[in-house]
C-alpha positions, 0 to 999 in steps of 0.5 A, spaced: 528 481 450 534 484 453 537 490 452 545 493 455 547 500 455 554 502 458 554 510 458 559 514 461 557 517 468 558 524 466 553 522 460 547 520 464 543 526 465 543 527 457 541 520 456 535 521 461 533 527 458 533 524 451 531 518 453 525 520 457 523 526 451 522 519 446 518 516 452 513 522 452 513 522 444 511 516 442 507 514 448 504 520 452 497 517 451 499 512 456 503 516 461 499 518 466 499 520 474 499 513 478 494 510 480 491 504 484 486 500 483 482 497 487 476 491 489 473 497 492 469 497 500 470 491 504 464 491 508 466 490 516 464 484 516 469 481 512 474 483 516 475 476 519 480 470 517 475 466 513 475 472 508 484 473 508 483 465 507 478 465 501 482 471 499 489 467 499 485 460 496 483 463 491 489 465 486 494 464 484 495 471 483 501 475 479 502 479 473 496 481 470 491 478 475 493 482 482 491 479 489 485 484 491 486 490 494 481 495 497 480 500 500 476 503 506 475 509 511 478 509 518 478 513 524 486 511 527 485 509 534 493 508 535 498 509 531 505 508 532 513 508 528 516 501 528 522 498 525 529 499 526 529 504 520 522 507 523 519 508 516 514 503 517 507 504 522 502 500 526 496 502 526 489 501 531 483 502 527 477 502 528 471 501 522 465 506 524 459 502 522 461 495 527 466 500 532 470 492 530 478 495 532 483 492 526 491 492 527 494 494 521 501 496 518 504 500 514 511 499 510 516 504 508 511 509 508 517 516 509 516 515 502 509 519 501 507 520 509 511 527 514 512 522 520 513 527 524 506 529 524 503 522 527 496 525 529 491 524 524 484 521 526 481 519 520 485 516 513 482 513 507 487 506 506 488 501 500 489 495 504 490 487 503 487 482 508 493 477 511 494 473 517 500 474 522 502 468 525 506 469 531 507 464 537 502 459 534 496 464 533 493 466 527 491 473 528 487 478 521 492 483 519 491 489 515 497 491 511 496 498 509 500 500 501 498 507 501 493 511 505 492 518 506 489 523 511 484 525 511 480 532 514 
């Protein structure tokens, strides 16, 4: 079902007050702070294209059954701003228990991450596994959804 509402721009902040209070009021118990779920640990040796083709195999995925997502420790090797809006990162990591260096990338990460301060040895990323098809070579990327830093 779809619904329309036109409203005079100067009416806009009343709306939203009004409305986000009726929001609260009738569904408090499912507001709550974000959160991502994820599939857990993946062990370092599934860090490899049979596991990102099995992955990508075994949807189809969508609303209500998500592509898995997990989520790991990293020392960060390498790190680097790219794109030509320069919010998105590329990343050398590295897994502790098997020393295996693994590319990955971060998307608009100016959203929730200070870019300025790029010096971080550690972080605790949500990922999902993909393949980078670039001049007919098949290479495991790591795309990285959210990741904090970690001390």
């Amino acid at each position: 079902m779809a619904a329309g509402l036109s409203l005079e721009k100067d009416d806009f902040l009343e709306f939203k007050a009004l409305f986000d209070k009726q929001i609260r009021k009738h569904h408090a118990d499912k507001l709550v702070t974000a959160t991502i779920q994820t599939d857990g640990r993946l062990n370092g040796g599934d860090f490899n294209l049979q596991t990102c083709q099995l992955i990508q195999f075994s949807g189809p995925w969508g609303p209500e059954f998500d592509a898995p997502l997990f989520n790991n420790y990293f020392e960060v090797m390498d790190c680097s701003i790219i794109g030509k809006t320069e919010n998105h990162l590329r990343f050398g990591l590295r897994l502790k228990e098997n020393d295996q260096i693994i590319r990955a990338v971060a998307f608009n990460v100016d959203r929730y991450f200070d870019m300025s301060n790029l010096s971080m040895q550690r972080i605790n990323a949500v990922f999902k596994l993909d393949i980078n098809h670039y001049n007919s070579s098949h290479l495991l990327q790591v795309i990285i959804v959210y990741f904090t830093v970690e001390s």
